[in-house]
Structure formats: C-alpha cells, structure tokens
N, C-alpha and C positions, 0 to 999 in steps of 0.2 A: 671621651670614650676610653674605657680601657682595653687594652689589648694583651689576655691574660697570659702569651709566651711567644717562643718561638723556640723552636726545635731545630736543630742541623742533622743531617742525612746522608750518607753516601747515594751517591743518584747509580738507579740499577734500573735494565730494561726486562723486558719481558712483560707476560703474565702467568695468573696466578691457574694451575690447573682445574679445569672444569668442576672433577669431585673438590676441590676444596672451596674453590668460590660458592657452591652452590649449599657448600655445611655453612662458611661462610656466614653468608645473609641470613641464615635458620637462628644460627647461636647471635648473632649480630641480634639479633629482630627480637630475641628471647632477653638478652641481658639490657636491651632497651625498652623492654616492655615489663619485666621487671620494678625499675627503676621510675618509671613513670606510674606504674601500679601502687610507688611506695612513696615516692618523692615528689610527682606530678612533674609535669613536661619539662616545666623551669629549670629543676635539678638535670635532668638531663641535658640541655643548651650548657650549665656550668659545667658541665664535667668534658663535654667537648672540647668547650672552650680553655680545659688546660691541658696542655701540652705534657705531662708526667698520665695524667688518666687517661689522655688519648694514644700514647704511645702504650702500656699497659693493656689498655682494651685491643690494641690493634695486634699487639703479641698472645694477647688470649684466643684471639681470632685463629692463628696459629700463623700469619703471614710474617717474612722475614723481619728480625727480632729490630732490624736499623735501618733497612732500606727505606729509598724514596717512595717505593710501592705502599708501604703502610699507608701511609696517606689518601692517595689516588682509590685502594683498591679495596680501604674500610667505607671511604665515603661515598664509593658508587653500593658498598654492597647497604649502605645504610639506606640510600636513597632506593633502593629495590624494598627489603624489609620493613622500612616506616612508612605506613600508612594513613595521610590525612583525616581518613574515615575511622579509624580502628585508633589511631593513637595521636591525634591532634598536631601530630607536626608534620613540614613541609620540609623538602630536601631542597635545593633549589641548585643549579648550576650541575657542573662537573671538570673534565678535563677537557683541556684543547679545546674545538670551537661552542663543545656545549660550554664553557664559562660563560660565553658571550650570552645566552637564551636566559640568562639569573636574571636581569630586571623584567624581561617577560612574564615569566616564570611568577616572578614575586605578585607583580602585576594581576598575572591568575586570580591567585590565594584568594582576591577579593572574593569572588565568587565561592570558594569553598569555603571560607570563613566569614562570621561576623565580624571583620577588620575596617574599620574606617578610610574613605579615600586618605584625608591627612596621615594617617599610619602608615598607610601603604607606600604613599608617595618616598615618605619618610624611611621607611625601608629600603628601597628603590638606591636614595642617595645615601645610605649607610655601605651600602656593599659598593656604588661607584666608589665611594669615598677611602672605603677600606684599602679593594685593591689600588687605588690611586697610591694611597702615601706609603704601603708597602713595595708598589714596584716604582714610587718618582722620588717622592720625597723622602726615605731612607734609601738608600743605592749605596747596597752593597752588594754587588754584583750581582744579585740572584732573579731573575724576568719568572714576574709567575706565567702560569701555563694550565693551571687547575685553582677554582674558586669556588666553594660552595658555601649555601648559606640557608643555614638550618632557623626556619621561622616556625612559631608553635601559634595557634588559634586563640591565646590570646595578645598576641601580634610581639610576643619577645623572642630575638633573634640572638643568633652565634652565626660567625663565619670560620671555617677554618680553609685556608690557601697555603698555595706554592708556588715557588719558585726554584729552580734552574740551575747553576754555573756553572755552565761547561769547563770554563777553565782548569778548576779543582774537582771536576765530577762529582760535586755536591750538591744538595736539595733542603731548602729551607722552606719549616711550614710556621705559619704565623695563623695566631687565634684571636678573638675578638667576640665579649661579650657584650651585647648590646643592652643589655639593663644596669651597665656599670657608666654609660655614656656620661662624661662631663665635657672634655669636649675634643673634638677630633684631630685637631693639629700641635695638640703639644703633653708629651709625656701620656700616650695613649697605651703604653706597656703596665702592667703591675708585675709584671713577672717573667724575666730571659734568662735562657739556658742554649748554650752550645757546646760542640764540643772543639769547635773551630773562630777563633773570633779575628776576624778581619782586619788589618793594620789601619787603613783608611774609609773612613766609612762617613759619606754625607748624610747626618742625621739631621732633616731640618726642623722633625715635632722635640727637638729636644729643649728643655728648660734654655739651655743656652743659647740656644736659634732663636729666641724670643725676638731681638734686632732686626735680625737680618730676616725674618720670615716680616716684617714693618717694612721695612725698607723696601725689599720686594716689590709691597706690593704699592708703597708711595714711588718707585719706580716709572713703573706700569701708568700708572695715575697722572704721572704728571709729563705724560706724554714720551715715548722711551727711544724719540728721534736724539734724545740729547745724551741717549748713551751707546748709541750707535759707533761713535770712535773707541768703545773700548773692544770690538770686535770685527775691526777694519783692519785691512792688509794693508800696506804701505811697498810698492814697488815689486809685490808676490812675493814681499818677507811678513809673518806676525810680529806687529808691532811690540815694542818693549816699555816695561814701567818708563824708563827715562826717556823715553817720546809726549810724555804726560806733563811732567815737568822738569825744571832744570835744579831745582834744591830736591835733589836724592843722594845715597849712601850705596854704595857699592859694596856688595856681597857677594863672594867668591863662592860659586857651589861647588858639590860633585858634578860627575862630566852626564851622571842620566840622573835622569828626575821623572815622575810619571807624568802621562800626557791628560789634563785634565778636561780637556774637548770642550773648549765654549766657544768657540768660534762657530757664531750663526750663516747661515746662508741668508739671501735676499730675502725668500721664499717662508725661512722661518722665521726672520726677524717680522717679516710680516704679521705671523700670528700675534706679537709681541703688540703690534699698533690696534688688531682688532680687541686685544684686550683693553688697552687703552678706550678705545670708544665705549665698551662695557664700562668702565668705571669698577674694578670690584672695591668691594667695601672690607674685606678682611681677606687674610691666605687663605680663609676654608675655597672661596668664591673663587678667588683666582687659578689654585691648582684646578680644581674643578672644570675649567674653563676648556673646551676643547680642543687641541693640538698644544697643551700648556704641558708636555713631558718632560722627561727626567735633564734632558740639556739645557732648556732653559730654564728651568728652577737650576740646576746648578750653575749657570750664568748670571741669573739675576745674585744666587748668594756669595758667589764670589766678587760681583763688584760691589755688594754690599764691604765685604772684608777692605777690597784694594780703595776703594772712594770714601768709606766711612768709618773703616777700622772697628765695624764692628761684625765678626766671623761666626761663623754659624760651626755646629759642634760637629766636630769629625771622629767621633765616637762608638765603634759598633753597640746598638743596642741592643745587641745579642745576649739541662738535668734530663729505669726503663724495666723486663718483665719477662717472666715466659709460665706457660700454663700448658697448652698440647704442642710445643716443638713450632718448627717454623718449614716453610714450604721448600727452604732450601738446607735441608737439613740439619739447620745449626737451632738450637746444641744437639737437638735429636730430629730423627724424623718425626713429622706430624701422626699422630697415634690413632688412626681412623674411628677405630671401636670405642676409644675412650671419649671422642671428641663429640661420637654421635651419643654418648651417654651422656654427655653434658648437655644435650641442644632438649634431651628427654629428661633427664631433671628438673630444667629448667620450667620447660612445658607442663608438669606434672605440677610443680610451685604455682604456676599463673593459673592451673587449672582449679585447684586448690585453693588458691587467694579470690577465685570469683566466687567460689562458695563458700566464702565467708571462713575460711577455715585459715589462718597464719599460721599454722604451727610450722610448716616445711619454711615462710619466709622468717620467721622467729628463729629459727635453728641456724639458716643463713646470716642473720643478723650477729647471731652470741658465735658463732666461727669467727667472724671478720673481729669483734671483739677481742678472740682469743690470741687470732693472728698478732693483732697490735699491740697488746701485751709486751 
C-alpha cells in the first residue's frame, strides 16, 4: 500500500465558529462535488489522499492556514457535505471515540452500496492496518486520535488520520490511498513532507526493517519463552549486554542516553505466547494480532538488532495555501461576503454542468491553466 504523505502541524485547541463551519461544509460539499462532476469519485480519494491538496483545500475552507484543526475539522465538515446517495462516497470514522465506529461504519456501506462481502471485509482490515502501523509500527512519538476513511461505491478507499505529541505540541496527519496497495508493511509512503523531522524514529515498514520485521515474527513462532531473559530483572536491577556473555567490548558512553522501554511485564509478555499459539505466518498477521502494540514490536526489533545484528531503520519517514483568510485571523480575517460568493459560484457551475452546459466549468479549467503557467 502506498501511503501518499504526511504532514506535521502545530497541535491548537478549540473550534471552529458556528458561521464558519456551517460556510464550511457548503463550500466543502461544492468543490467536492465539483470534482467528482468532472473527475468521478476516484479523483477525489487521490486528492485527499495527498497531503499538499489537502492542506490547500483545508486553507481554502478558510480554517487556520497550519493547525492541527485543519484536519479534524475539514474531515468532519466532509463527512456532513458527502452524501452516499448524492455523491457515491462514504465518510467513515472521525475524532476521539467516533474513530473506533470506522469498521462498523464500513461494515454499513454493504447495504448502501453494491460492495462485495470480500471488499468490504477487506476494507475493514485496510483502516485496522493503516492506523496500526501509523501509530505501532512507525513510532515517532505522535498517538492518533482521529481516523477517517473515505470509501466510494465502487469500493476504493483513502484514509486520512492523526496523531498527537504532546511533548512538542505537534500534530501529524498521515494519508493512504488504497488503489495504490502493493503491500502494507514496507515502504507504504510515496511521498513525506515535514516541517519537523524527528531524531529517532522506529520505522519498522521501511526497506531496511526487512530483517528484523522476519525475525520478529520467527521470534514469536518459535515459541518466545526462550527470549524471555532478554527482558528479566536480575536482583531489581535491568540486566546488562554482558550478563549474555562473557566475549564482549566495552564502550564508554555519555552519562544519559534515551530510555527505550522494552522491559515487558508478566501480563504482556503473555500476549507474546498467545501469539505464539496463533502461529502468524508474515508481520502483516502478527502486528495485526491483538494486544501486539507499539512496545512489543519495539522489543521484538530490538532483540532482533542485539541477538542477530540485524537493526531495523531508525529513520523519520517523514511540504500549503490561502484563498478566504483563516478563522484565526492570519494572514487576514476570513471574508464572509466573499466566501459566501464562492459556495454561489460554485453552485451556479454544478447547476450548469447538469444542464449539460460546461462553459462556467471550462472557464474554471483554462483559469487553473493560466495559474500554472
């Protein structure tokens, strides 16, 4: 699968005022309706799906030009404005505990669409899968909190999510198009943009975690009592490399180093043995596995490194717009009168375009032209 970006954000609270969420969803619903009049639905899932169009549209919306809000508060106003019946796609999930209702959700669709149980199923495990390896299997610091997942009737899907880090007050949004799938656990990005990139970052889908994402899971497989001593206390002290053996080399560090938390409790190493009796047969199946989170994939890939020398990539796999102003005044305030002329332009073109007449989206077309010139 490819995963067409990710975006970084300063993380801002609040919302968006009533008069503007409510122009909002109008202009939202109008340039996606649009675009599906011109492009059909598919083109619309692609443009979600990258992270420069979706930051652009979300500034055209007129919501603040960098916040975390962009995110949260284009793709709830999306999931009000796209209508199943009216415009063949499905919004699915949201923020905070609506993410959890997205397999439900999807689940639905069967009934409003002609979608296959196998499709559906298969949708179902694309958005567990997604957010899985966004918030287990890359860990760089950021816990999503918001997931949606945009499926069209005839069953091709975009995800776009978030996540979080308090630490740095920052908010990173990750996308995924799903008619690019090749396949899910390695090198699922075609395309990162930040403006923050991370020192240390466990990437386990990357080309170089090829190894240790094997190892893993021959780990697991071959019963994971026999690595049990590498996450054993010894007298209420963490054991040390030269408690392993006695032909080691001594290296003098600095006096802090970061703390990398693989030390399981009884409780979790447990879930480590119910894997085990599953047998999984590849890392899709494993991460997938339930209670298999972000510590112990980073436990299993670190004794991949320390047991077999072979280390999985610590690499962040980590590019915006304005059109009516933005909610919090920057660069201008949002222009009410201009913004409701744009939602009636817009209306005016689709009204136009069902009567068979293009000239207003023709005119649209040779502007965007002119622009790129």
């Amino acid at each position: 699968m490819k995963r067409k970006g990710i975006a970084n954000l300063p993380l801002h609270g609040g919302h968006p005022p009533r008069w503007l969420f409510s122009r909002m969803i109008k202009l939202a619903g109008g340039i996606s309706e649009v675009i599906i009049d011109e492009y059909g639905s598919d083109e619309l899932l692609r443009r979600l799906s990258n992270p420069f169009w979706f930051q652009a549209f979300s500034c055209v919306l007129g919501f603040d030009w960098h916040s975390s809000g962009t995110t949260t508060t284009t793709c709830g106003a999306l999931k009000i404005a796209l209508k199943w019946e009216e415009h063949g796609i499905l919004v699915a999930g949201g923020k905070g505990k609506n993410s959890r209702k997205t397999p439900q959700e999807i689940l639905d669709s069967q009934n409003l669409f002609s979608i296959s149980t196998k499709k559906i199923e298969k949708m179902v495990q694309s958005s567990r899968i997604s957010a899985k390896i966004d918030n287990s299997c890359i860990q760089d610091g950021y816990q999503l909190y918001q997931h949606n997942f945009f499926l069209n009737e005839k069953g091709n899907w975009a995800v776009v999510q978030q996540g979080m880090n308090n630490f740095n007050n920052y908010a990173r949004r990750y996308h995924w198009l799903g008619e690019e799938v090749d396949t899910y656990i390695e090198e699922p990005h075609s395309a990162i943009s930040c403006d923050s990139c991370e020192k240390k970052v466990l990437n386990m889908t990357a080309t170089g975690s090829d190894d240790a994402r094997q190892i893993s899971v021959d780990l697991i497989c071959d019963n994971p009592d026999h690595i049990r001593k590498y996450f054993r206390y010894k007298g209420g002290v963490q054991m040390l490399i030269s408690d392993f053996s006695n032909d080691y080399q001594e290296l003098n560090m600095p006096n802090h180093h970061p703390v990398l938390d693989m030390d399981l409790s009884d409780n979790e190493f447990e879930v480590l043995k119910q894997a085990w009796e599953i047998q999984p047969e590849n890392y899709e199946e494993l991460i997938l596995l339930k209670g298999l989170g972000p510590k112990k994939i980073r436990a299993l890939a670190l004794i991949s490194d320390l047991v077999f020398g072979k280390p999985a990539s610590w690499k962040d796999p980590v590019k915006y717009s304005f059109t009516h102003g933005g909610k919090d005044g920057f660069p201008y305030p949002v222009d009410r009168e201009v913004y409701d002329n744009s939602i009636n332009t817009l209306k005016e073109a689709l009204d136009q375009s069902q009567l068979e007449n293009k000239q207003k989206i023709s005119a649209i077309k040779r502007l965007e032209d002119f622009l790129n010139e």
